[in-house]
C-alpha positions in Angstrom: -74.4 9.2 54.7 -73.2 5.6 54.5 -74.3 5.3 58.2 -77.9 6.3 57.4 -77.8 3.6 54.6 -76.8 0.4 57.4 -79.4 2.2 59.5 -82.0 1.9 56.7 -80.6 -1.7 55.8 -80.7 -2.7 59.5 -84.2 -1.7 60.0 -85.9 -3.1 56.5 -83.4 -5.9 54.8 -81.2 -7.0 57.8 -79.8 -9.7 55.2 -77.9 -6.8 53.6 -77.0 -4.8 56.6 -74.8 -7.5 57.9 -71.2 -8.8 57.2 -71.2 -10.7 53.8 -68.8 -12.6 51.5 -69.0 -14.8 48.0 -68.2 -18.2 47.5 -68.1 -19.0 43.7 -68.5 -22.6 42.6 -66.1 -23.6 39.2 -67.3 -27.0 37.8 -64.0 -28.5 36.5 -66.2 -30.6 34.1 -69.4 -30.0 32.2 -72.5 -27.6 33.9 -72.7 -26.9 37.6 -76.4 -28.6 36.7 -75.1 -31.6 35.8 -75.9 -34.2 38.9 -72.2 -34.4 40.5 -71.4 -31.1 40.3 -74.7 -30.3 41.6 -74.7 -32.5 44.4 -71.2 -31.2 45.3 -72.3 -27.5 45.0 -75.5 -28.2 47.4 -73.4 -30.1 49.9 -71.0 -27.0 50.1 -73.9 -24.8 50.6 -74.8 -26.8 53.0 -71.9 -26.6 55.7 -71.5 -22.9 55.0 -75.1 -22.3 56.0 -74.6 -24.6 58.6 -72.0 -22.1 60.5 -72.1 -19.9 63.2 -73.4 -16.3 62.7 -74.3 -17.1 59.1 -77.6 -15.7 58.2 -78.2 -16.6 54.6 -76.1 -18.9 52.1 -78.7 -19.4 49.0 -77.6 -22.2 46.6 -76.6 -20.3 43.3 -78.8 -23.2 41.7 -82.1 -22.6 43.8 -83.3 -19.9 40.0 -82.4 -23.1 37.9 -79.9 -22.9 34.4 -81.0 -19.6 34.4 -80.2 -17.7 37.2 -78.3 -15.1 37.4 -76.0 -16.3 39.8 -74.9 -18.9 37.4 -72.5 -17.8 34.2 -73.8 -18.0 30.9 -72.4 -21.4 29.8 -73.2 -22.7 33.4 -69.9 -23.7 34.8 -69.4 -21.1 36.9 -72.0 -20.1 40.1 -71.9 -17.8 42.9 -73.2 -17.1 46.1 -73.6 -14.4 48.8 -73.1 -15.6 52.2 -74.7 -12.9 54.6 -74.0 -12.9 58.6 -75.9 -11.5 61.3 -72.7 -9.4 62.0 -71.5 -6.2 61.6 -68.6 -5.8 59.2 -67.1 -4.3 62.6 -67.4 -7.1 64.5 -65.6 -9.9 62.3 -63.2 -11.2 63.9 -60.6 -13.6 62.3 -62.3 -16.9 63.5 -65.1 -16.3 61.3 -63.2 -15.8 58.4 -61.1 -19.0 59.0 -64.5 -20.8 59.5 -65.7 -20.0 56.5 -62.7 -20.7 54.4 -62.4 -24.5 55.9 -65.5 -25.3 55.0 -65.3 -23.7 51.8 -62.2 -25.2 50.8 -63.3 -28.6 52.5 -66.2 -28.5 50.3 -63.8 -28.7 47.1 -64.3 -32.2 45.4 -62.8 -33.2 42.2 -65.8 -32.3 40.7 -65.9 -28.6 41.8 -63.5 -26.5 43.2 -64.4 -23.6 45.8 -63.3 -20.2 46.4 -63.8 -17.3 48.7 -63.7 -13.5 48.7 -64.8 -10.6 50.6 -64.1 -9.2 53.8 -64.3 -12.8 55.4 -61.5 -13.7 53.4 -59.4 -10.7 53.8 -59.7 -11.3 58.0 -59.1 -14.8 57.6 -55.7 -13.7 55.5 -54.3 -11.3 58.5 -51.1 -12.6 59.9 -51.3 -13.0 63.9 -47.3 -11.8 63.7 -47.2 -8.0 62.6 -44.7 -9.0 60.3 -44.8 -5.8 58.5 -44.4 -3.4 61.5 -41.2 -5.2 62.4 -39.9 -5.0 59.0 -40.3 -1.5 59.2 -38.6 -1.3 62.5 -35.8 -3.1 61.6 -35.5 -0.6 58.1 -36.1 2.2 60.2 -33.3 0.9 63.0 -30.7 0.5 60.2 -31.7 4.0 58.4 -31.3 6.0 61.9 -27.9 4.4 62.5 -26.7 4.9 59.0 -27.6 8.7 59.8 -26.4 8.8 63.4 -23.9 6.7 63.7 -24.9 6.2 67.5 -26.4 3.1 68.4 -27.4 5.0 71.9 -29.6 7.9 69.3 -31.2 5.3 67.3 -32.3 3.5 70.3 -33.6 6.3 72.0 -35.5 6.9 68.3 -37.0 4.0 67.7 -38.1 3.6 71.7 -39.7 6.7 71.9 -41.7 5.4 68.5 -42.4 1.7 70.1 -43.5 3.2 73.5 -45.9 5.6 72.2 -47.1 2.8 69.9 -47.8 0.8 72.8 -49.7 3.4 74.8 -51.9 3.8 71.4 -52.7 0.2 71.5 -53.6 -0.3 74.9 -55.9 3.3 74.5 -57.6 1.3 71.3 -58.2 -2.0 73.0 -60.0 -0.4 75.9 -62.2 2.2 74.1 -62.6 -0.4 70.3 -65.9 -1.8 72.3 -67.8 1.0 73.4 -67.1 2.8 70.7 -67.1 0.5 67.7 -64.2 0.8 66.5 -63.3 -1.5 63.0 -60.6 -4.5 63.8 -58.4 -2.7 61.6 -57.5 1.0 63.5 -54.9 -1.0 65.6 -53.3 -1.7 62.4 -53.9 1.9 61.4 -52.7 2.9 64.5 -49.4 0.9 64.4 -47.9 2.1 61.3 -49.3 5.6 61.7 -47.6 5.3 65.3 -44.3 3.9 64.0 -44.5 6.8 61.4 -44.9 9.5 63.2 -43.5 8.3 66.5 -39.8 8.0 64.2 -40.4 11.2 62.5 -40.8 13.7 65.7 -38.1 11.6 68.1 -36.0 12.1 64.9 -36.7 16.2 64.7 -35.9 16.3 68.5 -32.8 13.9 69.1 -31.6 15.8 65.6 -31.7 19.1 67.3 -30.3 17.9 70.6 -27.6 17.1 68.8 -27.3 20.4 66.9 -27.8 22.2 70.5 -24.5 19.9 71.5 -22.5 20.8 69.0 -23.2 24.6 69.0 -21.5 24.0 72.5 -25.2 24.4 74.8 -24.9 22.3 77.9 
């Protein structure tokens, strides 16, 4: 269903089908209308139109005082920056892009902010901070339980190793097939997961096997 809907959008309002973000414009003094803020809020809209892969950044001021992009008392406006890009295809120097000229567009006047999907890409840490957090719980937990450095090594390799295999599957099929930027991710902690899990069941019954006196 939703893929019939970017088909639709794609063939009859490409400004919608694409990536897309909002930038909302705060006048820290008086109406967004009022000549400085104005001139600040243009000038931002501006350089964000300005960069790559950007289709559309309308001024929230282009429908006057009374638009609807613009609040009620007129301090606050936003606008919908649309790319010529798949949400799919983002990749994290787009997001960064947009957020330096966003935030370079700040002026005591008006302040800038960003949200959406461009923001959220621009926010992923380059260091899989969280996956090695969880290795390091995980390491501690299986030697807590085995009391074998040797059994939680074996563990927590089998986990990493199957993880890696994952990966280097994703990267080389992610481009033919489409995949979003954020399956490796998926694929990490659901690999971690469930690489743990099952090394776990099977070094636990080795060592059940061992102790019922099996060779």
């Amino acid at each position: 269903g939703s893929q019939k809907v970017m088909d639709l959008l794609e063939a009859h309002s490409p400004a919608q089908a694409g990536a897309d973000s909002q930038v909302v414009f705060i006048a820290k003094s008086g109406k967004l209308t009022d000549p400085q803020n104005a001139a600040a809020v243009e000038a931002a809209v501006k350089k964000i139109a300005a960069l790559d892969k950007v289709l559309a950044a309308p001024s929230p001021l282009a429908g006057g005082p009374q638009s609807q992009s613009v609040s009620p008392d007129g301090r606050i406006g936003l606008t919908t920056v649309a790319y010529d890009i798949k949400p799919a295809d983002v990749k994290k120097k787009d997001g960064v892009a947009l957020l330096d000229a966003a935030e370079g567009a700040s002026t005591d006047a008006v302040s800038v902010n960003v949200r959406g999907s461009m923001a959220d890409i621009a926010a992923e840490q380059d260091v899989p901070i969280g996956e090695l957090a969880g290795i390091l719980i995980a390491g501690f937990l299986l030697f807590f339980l085995f009391r074998s450095v040797a059994s939680m090594l074996v563990t927590l390799l089998a986990a990493i190793v199957g993880v890696i295999l994952a990966q280097a599957l994703l990267q080389a099929v992610s481009t033919p097939l489409g995949l979003p930027s954020f399956a490796a991710f998926l694929a990490g902690l659901l690999g971690l997961g469930a690489g743990i899990d099952y090394a776990l069941l099977v070094i636990g019954r080795f060592r059940e096997q061992r102790a019922a006196g099996y060779t």
